[in-house]
C-alpha positions as MATLAB code, in Angstrom:
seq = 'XXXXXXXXXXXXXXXXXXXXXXXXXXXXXXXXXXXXXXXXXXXXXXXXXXXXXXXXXXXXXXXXXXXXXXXXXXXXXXXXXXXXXXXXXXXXXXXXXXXXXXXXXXXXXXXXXXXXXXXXXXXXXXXXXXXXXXXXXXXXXXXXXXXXXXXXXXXXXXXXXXXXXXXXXXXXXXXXXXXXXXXXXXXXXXXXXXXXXXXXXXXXXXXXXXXXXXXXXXXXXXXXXXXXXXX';
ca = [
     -42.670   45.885  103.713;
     -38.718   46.491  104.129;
     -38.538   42.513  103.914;
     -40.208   42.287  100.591;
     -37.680   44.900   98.954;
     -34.882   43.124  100.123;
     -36.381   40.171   97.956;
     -36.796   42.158   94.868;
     -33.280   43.006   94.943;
     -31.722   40.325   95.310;
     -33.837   38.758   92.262;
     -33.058   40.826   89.808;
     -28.875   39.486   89.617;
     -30.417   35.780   89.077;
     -32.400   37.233   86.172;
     -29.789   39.012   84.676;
     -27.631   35.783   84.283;
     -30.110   33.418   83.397;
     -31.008   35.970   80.492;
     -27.389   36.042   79.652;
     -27.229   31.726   79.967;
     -30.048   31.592   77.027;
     -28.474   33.743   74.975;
     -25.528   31.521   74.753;
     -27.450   28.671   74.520;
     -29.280   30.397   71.306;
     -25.877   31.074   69.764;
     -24.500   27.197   69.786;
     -27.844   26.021   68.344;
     -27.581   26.385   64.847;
     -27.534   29.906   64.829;
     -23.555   30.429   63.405;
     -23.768   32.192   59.630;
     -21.912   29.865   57.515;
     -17.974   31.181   56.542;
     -16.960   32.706   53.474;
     -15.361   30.740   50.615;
     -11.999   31.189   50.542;
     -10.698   32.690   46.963;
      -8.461   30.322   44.893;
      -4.991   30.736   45.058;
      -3.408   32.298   42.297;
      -1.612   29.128   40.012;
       2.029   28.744   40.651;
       4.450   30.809   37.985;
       6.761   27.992   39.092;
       4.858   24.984   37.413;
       4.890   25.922   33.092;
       1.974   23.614   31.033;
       4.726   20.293   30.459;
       6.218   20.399   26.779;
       6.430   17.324   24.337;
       9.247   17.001   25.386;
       8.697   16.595   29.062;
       5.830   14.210   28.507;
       8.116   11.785   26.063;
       6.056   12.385   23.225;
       8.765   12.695   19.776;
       8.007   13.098   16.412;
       7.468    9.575   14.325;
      10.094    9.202   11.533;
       8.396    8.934    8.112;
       7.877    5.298    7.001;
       9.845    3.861    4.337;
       8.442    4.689    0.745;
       7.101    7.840    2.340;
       6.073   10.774   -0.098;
       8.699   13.219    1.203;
      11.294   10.877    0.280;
      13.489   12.423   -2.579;
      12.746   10.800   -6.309;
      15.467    9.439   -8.287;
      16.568    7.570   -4.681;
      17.698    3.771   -4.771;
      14.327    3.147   -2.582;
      12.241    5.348   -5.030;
       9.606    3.198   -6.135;
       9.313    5.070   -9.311;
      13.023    4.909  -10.700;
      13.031    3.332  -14.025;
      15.888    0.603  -14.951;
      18.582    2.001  -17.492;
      18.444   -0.526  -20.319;
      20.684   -2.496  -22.363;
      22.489    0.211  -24.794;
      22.798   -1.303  -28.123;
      26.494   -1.908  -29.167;
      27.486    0.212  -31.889;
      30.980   -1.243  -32.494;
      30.603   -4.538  -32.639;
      32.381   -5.953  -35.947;
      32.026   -9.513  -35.487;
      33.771  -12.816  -33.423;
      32.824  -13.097  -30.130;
      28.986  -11.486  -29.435;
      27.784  -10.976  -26.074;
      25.804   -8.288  -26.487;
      22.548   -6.255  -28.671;
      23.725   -5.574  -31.686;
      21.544   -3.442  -34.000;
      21.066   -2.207  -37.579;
      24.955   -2.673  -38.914;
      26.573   -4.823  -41.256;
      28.885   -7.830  -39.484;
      31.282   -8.565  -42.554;
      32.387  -12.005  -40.125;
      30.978  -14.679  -38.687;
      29.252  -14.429  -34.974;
      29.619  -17.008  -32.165;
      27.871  -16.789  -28.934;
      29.768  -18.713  -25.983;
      28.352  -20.735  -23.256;
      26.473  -18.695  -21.132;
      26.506  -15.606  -23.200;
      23.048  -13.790  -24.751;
      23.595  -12.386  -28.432;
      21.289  -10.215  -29.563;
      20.881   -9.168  -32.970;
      17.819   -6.576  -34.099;
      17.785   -5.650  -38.152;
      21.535   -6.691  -37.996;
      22.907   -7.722  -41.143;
      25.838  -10.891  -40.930;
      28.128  -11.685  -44.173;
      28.935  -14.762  -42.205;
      27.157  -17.276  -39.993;
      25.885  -17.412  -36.409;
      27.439  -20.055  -34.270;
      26.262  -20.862  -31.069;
      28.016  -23.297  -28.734;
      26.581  -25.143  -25.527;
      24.988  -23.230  -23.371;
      24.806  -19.879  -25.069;
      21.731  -17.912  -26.124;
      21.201  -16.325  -29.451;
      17.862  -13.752  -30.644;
      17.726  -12.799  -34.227;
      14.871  -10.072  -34.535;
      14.737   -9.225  -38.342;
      18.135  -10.114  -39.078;
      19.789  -11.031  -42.251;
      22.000  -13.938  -42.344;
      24.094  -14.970  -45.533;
      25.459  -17.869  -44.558;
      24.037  -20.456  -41.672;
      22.244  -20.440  -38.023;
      24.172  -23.345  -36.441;
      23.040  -24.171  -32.786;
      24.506  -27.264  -30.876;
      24.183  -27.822  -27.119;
      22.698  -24.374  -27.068;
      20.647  -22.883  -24.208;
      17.860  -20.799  -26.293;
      17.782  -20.260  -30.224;
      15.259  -17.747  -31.422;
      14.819  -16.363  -34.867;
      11.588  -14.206  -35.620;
      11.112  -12.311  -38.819;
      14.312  -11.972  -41.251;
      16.332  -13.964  -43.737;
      18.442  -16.829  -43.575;
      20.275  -17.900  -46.953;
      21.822  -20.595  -46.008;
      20.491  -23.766  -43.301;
      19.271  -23.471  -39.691;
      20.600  -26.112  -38.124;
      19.693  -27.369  -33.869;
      21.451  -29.866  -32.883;
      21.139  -31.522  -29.272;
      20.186  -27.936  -27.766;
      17.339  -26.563  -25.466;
      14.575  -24.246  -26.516;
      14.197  -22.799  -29.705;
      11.709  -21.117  -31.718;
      11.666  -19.927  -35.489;
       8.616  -18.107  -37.073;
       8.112  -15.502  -40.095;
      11.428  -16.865  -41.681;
      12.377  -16.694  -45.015;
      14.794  -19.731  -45.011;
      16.919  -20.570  -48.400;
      18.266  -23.775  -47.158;
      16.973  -26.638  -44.600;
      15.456  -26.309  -41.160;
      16.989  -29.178  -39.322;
      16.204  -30.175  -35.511;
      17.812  -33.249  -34.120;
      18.172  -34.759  -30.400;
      17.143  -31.159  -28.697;
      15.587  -31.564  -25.657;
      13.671  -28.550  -25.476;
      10.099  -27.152  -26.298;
      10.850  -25.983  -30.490;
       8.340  -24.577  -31.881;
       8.249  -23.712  -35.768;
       5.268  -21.453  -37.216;
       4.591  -19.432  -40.113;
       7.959  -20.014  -42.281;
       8.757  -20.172  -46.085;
      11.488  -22.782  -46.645;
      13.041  -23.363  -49.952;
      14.634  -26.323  -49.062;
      13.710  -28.949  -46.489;
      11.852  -29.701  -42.712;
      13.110  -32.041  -40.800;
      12.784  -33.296  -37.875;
      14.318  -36.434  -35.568;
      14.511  -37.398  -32.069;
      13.601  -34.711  -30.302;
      12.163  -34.613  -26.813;
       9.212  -33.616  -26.638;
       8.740  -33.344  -30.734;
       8.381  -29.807  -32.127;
       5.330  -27.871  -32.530;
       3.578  -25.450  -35.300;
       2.101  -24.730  -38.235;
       1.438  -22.764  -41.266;
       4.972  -23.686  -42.764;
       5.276  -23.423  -46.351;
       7.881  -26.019  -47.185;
       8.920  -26.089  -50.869;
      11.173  -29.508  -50.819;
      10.111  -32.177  -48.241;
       8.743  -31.931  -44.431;
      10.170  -35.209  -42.682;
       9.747  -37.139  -39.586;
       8.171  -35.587  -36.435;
       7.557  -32.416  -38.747;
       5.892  -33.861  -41.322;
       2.929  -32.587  -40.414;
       4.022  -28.809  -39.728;
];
């Protein structure tokens, strides 16, 4: 009886710690609660949001023409050309430049190179013009002749010419709406003429020209000869 006590006692220890061993066991087998997520850290006062200016971005200069450019500019698109002012001195000799509604009490010449122009102008004279100059009669009213030789460009519209037109191995030139009192005369030019719509007292003619002159509708009250005969 004693020696079964004895037993009994020294059992229970070897209970006790294999109890103990399975609880441990239980805790390393899946049994740990899953940690806590941490909290996010708070952002750093240190680190600003990056400017424009600290990525590289700059602001794009306006193209040219843009619409905040000031009018009036010498890129403005819209600035209008000053024109030719009309000269209202001229008195006669030398022309080289628009001449308008006076009275020229001498005669005109227009050098080489130079561009007369006369609009309603009134001459007591004649109009030279020498090789390589340019003359434009707009309604004018000439007393005396239109002489051209060697010129660049002769152009009479509307108007009155007492005396003669005369071309004479020139360019270009054109004469329409004329009253002339004299002769129209074109020799040797080498230009395009063209003559249209004109009243002549006197005579057409025409010879050796290159290419011949053009028109129509002339009323011609002496004689239309050569290459305008049939103008």
């Amino acid at each position: 009886m004693m020696t079964r006590s004895v037993r009994f006692a020294r059992s229970l220890p070897l209970t006790a710690t294999l109890a103990i061993g399975l609880a441990i066991a239980g805790c390393g087998n899946g049994a740990e609660q899953p940690a806590a997520p941490e909290a996010p850290a708070p952002p750093n006062p240190a680190s600003p949001t990056p400017t424009p200016e600290a990525t590289g971005a700059t602001d794009q200069a306006p193209p040219p023409g843009d619409a905040t450019q000031q009018p009036g500019t010498a890129t403005d698109p819209t600035a209008q050309p000053t024109d030719q002012p009309t000269d209202t001195e001229f008195a006669g000799g030398a022309c080289a430049s628009t001449v308008g509604a006076l009275t020229i009490t001498r005669d005109i010449t227009v050098a080489s190179g130079a561009t007369c122009v006369l609009e309603g102008t009134r001459v007591d004279g004649d109009v030279k013009v020498a090789s390589g100059g340019t003359v434009r009669l707009v309604d004018a009213r000439i007393d005396g002749d239109v002489q051209g030789q060697g010129h660049a460009a002769v152009t009479v519209s509307g108007g009155q010419v007492d005396g003669n037109i005369q071309l004479e191995a020139g360019d270009a030139a054109t004469v329409e709406r004329v009253r002339i009192d004299g002769d129209l005369q074109a020799e040797r030019n080498t230009g395009a003429q063209r003559f249209t719509g004109n009243t002549i007292d006197g005579n057409l003619q025409c010879e050796g020209n290159t290419p011949a002159p053009s028109g129509s509708g002339n009323r011609v009250n002496g004689n239309k000869e050569g290459q305008c005969a049939s103008l």
